[in-house]
C-alpha positions in Angstrom: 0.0 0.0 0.0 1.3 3.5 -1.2 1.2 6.4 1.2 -1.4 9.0 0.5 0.2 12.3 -0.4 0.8 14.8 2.4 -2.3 17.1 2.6 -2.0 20.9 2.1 -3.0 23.1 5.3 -6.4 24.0 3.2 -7.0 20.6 2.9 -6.1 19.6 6.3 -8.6 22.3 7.8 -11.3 21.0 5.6 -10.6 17.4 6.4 -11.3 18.5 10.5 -14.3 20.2 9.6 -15.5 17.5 7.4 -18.7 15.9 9.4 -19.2 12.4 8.0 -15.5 10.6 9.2 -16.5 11.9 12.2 -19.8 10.5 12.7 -18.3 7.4 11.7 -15.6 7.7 13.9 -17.7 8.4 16.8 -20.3 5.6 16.5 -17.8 2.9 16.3 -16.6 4.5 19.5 -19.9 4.6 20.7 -20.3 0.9 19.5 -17.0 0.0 21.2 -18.3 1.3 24.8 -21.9 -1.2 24.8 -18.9 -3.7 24.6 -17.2 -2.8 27.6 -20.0 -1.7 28.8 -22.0 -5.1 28.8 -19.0 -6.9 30.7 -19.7 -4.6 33.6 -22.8 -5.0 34.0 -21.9 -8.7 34.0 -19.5 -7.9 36.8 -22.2 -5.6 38.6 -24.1 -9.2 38.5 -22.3 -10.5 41.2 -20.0 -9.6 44.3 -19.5 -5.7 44.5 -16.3 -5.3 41.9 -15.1 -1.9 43.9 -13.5 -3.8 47.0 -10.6 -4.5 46.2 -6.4 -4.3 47.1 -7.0 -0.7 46.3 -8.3 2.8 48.1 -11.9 2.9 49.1 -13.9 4.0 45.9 -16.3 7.1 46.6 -20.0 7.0 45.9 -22.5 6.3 44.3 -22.3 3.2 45.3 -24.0 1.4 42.0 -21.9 -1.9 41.2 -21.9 -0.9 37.3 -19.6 2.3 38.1 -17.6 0.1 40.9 -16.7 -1.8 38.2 -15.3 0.5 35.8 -12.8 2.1 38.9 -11.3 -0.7 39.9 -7.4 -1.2 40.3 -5.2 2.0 39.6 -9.0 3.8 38.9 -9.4 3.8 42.8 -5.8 4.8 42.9 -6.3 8.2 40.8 -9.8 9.0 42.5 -8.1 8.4 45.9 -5.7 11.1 44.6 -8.6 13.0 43.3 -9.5 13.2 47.0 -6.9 14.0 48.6 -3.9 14.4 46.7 -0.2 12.6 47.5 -0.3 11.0 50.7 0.5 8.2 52.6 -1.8 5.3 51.6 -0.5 2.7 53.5 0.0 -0.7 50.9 1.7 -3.8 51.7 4.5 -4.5 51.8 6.6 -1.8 51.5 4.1 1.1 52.4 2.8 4.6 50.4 2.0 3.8 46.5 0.3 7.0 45.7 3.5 8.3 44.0 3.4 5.9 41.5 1.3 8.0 39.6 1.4 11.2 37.6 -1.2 13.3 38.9 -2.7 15.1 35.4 -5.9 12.8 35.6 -6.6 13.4 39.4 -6.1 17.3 39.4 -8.6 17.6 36.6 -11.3 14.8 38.3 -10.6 17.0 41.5 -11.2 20.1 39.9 -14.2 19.1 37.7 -15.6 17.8 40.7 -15.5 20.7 42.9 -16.7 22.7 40.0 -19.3 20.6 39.0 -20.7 19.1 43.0 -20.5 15.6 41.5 -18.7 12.8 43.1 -14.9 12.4 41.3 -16.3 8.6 40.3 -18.8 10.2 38.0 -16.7 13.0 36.6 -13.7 10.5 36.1 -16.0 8.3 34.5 -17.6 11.3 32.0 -13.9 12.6 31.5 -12.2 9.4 30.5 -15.1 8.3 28.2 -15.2 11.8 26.4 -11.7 11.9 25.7 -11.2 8.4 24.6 -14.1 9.3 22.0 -11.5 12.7 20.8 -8.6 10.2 20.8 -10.4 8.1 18.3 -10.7 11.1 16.2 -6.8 12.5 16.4 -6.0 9.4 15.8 -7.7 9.4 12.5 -6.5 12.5 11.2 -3.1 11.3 12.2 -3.4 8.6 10.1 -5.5 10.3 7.5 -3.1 12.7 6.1 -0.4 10.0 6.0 -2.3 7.0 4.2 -5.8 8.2 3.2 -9.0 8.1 4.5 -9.7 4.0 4.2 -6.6 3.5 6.8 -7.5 5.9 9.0 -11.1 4.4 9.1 -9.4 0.9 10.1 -6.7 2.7 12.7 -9.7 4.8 14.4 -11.7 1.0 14.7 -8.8 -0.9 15.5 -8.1 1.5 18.1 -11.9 1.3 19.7 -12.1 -2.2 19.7 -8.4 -2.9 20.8 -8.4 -5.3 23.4 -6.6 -2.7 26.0 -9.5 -0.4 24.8 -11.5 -1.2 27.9 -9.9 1.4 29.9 -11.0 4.2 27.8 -14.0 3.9 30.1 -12.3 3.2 33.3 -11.6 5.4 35.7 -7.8 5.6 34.2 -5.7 8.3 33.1 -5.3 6.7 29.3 -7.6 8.8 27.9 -6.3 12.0 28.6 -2.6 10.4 27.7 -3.4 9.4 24.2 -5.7 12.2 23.6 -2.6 14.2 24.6 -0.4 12.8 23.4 -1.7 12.2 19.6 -3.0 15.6 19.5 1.1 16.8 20.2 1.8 14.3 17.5 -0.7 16.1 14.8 0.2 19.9 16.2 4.1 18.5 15.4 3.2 17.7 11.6 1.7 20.4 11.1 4.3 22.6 13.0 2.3 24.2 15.9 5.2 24.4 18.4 3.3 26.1 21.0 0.3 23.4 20.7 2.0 20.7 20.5 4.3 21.5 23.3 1.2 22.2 25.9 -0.6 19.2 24.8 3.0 17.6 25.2 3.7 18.4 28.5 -0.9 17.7 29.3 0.8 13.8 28.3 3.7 13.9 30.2 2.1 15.1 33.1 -0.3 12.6 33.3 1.7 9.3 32.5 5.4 8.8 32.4 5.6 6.8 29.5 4.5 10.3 27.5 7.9 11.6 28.0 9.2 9.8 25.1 7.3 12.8 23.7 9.9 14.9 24.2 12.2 12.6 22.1 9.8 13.0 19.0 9.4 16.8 19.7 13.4 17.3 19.7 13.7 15.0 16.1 11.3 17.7 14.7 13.1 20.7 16.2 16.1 19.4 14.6 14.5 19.0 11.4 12.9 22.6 11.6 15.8 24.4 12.6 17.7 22.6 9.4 14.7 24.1 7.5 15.8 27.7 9.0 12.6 27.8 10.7 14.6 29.6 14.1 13.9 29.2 17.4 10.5 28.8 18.0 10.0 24.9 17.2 12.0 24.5 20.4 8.5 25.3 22.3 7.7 21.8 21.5 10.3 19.7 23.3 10.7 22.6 25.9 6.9 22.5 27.0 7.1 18.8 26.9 9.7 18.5 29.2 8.7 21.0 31.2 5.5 18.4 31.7 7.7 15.8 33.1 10.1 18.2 34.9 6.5 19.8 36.9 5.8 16.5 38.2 9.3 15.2 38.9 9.8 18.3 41.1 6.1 18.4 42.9 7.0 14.9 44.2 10.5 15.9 45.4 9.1 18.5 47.4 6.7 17.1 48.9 8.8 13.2 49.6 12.2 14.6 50.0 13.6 12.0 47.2 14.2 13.1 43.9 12.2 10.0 41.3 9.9 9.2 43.5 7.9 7.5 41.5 10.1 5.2 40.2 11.2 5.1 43.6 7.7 3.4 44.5 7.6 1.5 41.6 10.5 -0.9 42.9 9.8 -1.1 46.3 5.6 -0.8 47.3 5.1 -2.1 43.8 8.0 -4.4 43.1 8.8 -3.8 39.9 12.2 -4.3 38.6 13.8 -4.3 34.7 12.5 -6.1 32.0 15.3 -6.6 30.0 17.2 -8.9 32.1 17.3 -12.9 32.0 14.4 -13.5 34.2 12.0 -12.0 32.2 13.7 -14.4 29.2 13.2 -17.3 31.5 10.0 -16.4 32.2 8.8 -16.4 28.7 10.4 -20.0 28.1 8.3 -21.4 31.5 5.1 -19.9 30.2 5.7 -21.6 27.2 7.0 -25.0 28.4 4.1 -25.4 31.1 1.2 -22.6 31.3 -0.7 -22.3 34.4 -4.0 -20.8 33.8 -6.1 -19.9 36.5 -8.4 -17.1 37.8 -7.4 -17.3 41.0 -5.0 -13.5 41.9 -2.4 -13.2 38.9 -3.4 -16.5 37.4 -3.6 -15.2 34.1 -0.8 -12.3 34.1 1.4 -14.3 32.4 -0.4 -15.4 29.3 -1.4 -11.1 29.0 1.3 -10.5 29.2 3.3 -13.1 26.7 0.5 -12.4 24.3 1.4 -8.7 24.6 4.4 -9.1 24.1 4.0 -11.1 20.6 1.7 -8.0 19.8 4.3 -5.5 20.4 7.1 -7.3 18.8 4.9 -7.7 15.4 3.5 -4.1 16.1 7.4 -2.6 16.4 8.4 -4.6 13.1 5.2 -2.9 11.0 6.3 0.7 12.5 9.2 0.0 10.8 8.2 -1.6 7.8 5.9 1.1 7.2 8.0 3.5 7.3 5.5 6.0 9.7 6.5 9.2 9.9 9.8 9.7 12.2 7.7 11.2 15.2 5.7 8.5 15.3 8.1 6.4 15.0 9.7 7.6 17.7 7.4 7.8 20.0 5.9 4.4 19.3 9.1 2.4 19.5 9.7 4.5 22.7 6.2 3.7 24.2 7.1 -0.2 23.3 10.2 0.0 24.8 9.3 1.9 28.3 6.4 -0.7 28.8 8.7 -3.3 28.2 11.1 -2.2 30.9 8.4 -3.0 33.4 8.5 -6.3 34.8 5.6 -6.7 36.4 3.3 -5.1 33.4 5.4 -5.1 30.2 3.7 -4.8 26.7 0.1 -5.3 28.3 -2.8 -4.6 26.1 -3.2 -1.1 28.2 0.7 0.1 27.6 0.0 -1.1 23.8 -2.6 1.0 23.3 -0.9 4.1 24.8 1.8 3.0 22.1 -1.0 3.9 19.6 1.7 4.0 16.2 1.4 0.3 16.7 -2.6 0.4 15.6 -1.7 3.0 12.8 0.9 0.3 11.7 -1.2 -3.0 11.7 -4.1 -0.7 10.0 -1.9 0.1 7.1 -0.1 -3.5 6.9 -3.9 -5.0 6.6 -6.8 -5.2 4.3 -10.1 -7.2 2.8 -10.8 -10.5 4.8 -7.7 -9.8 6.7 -8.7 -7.0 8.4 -12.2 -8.3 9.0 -10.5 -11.3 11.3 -8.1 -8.9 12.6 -10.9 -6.7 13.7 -13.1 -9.5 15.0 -10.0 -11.2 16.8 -9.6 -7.7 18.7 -13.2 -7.1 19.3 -13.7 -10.6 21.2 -9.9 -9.7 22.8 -11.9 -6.3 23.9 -14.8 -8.5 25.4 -12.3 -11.1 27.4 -10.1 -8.4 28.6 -13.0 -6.7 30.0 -14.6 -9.4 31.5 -11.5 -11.1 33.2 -10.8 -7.1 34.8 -14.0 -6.7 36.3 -14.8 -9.8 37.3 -11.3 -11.4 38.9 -7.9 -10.2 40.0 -6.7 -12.9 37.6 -4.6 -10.1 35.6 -3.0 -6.8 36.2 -5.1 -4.6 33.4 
């Protein structure tokens, strides 16, 4: 398949303005969400899905919502609440400073604003902006390989089976609405945009400051154009994102990284790119051990992740996407890899959205049809197995 030729800036203003994609867009979102939807009520069916190893979850207390704040959802509305603080967590105690605090401040906020509990405005937030992610995500793809692939990336993306924490209480949504929208305001050479929606990405998930990688290729590029000074807004914003968050945590622990701090000792993560995680591949595959008893399924998410993201990484390349996405997708790959104890999870995957540009481009007829299908009943299953067990870490 032959790139589509890059659109002018007319063309790429009429494009946005251009009601039908949209529409189209937005009801295979819309179709997407009955999905997910469907497997919480199924959870909602039986034992209340908000108790948990996690923070109390706020009202109301109907099952159906319970179920879509589970896990790190009770973690960010905990925050929402009451900001950093010590959240005691075995074994190692706090865990609150695991994560960026974007999401929170805005549930906080919107709640405040708004008198509504932060369940039902993270719950409004994260489903609204998963809905504009399927959308930058289509123009992203759009003015690269024509309208037919970016129909199939914008799908793919809905109907990914990570895609069931667009409507969780998560902070994904914001991230890849974010994050693609830097990635769009970069091709089209809005340094200022795309280094505040930058650092929006950074600030809400550390795996966004591989942003500030694709932001400085495209500086580079610019300032061999002649284009000046000004593209360096991009990757300065951007950082600044990370740096904001980096330093509100210092002050307020004392350690500089505290995060990652957290990570390895409440959480117990450690390096994926050592010979354990190697070994653990090889005794997955020699003897499985499927279960939904607690983390009886984390290994077979994440090996199958991991065969995703290795064929995903090879079709970035293949494909030859353009360099910021490139960038930023192998980048994404590569930081969720270095976790041990999530790796290249359906969730990290679909923050590492290039991937679904990729596969969209790489497929087509009957292909994508099973490809599509194959991710919609992954969609269902992943949905199902989060709300109803602790069998895998989403």
């Amino acid at each position: 398949m032959v790139k589509a030729p890059p659109r002018t800036e007319p063309e790429a203003q009429a494009l946005v303005l251009d009601a039908p994609w949209k529409g189209r867009v937005l009801r295979t979102y819309g179709l997407s969400r009955l999905i997910v939807l469907a497997a919480a009520f199924v959870a909602a069916a039986g034992t209340d899905p908000g108790r948990g190893p996690w923070p109390r979850l706020p009202g109301p207390h109907l099952a159906v919502l319970r179920a879509l704040a589970r896990w790190d959802g009770a973690w960010y509305l905990d925050m929402a609440q009451h900001g950093y603080h010590q959240v005691p967590v075995w074994p190692h105690g706090s865990a609150s400073f695991a994560f960026f605090p974007l999401f929170s401040w805005v549930v906080g906020a919107g709640s405040w604003a708004t008198h509504l509990s932060p369940l039902i405005v993270a719950l409004a937030l994260t489903t609204v902006l998963g809905g504009v992610a399927a959308l930058v995500i289509w123009l992203l793809t759009a003015q690269v390989f024509g309208d037919q692939v970016a129909h199939r990336a914008a799908a793919l993306f809905c109907f990914f089976p990570g895609a069931f924490v667009l409507s969780m209480a998560y902070t994904e949504s914001l991230t890849i609405a974010a994050a693609a929208g830097a990635l769009l305001a970069l091709s089209r050479r809005r340094w200022v945009l795309a280094g505040v929606l930058g650092a929006a990405a950074a600030m809400s998930r550390p795996t966004a400051g591989v942003l500030v990688l694709a932001a400085a290729w495209c500086t580079i590029q610019a300032w061999r154009r002649g284009e000046g000074l000004r593209p360096l807004w991009a990757p300065a914003l951007t950082a600044a994102g990370t740096l904001i968050v980096v330093g509100y945590q210092w002050a307020l622990s004392g350690h500089a990284l505290e995060w990652l701090y957290i990570e390895t000792t409440s959480w117990r993560d450690q390096s994926g790119f050592t010979f354990k995680t190697v070994q653990r591949l090889f005794n997955f595959v020699r003897s499985p051990t499927l279960s939904f008893g607690t983390g009886g399924l984390n290994d077979l998410v994440w090996a199958g992740g991991l065969a995703v993201a290795l064929l995903g990484g090879w079709l970035i390349i293949r494909r030859r996407l353009p360099a910021a996405l490139t960038i930023y997708g192998l980048g994404a790959l590569v930081f969720a890899a270095n976790s041990f104890n999530v790796g290249d999870r359906p969730r990290p995957l679909l923050v590492a959205f290039p991937l679904i540009i990729a596969i969209a481009a790489s497929v087509q007829g009957w292909k994508w049809r099973v490809v599509l299908i194959a991710s919609a009943i992954g969609l269902a299953a992943m949905s199902l197995v989060t709300f109803l067990t602790l069998s895998a870490v989403p």
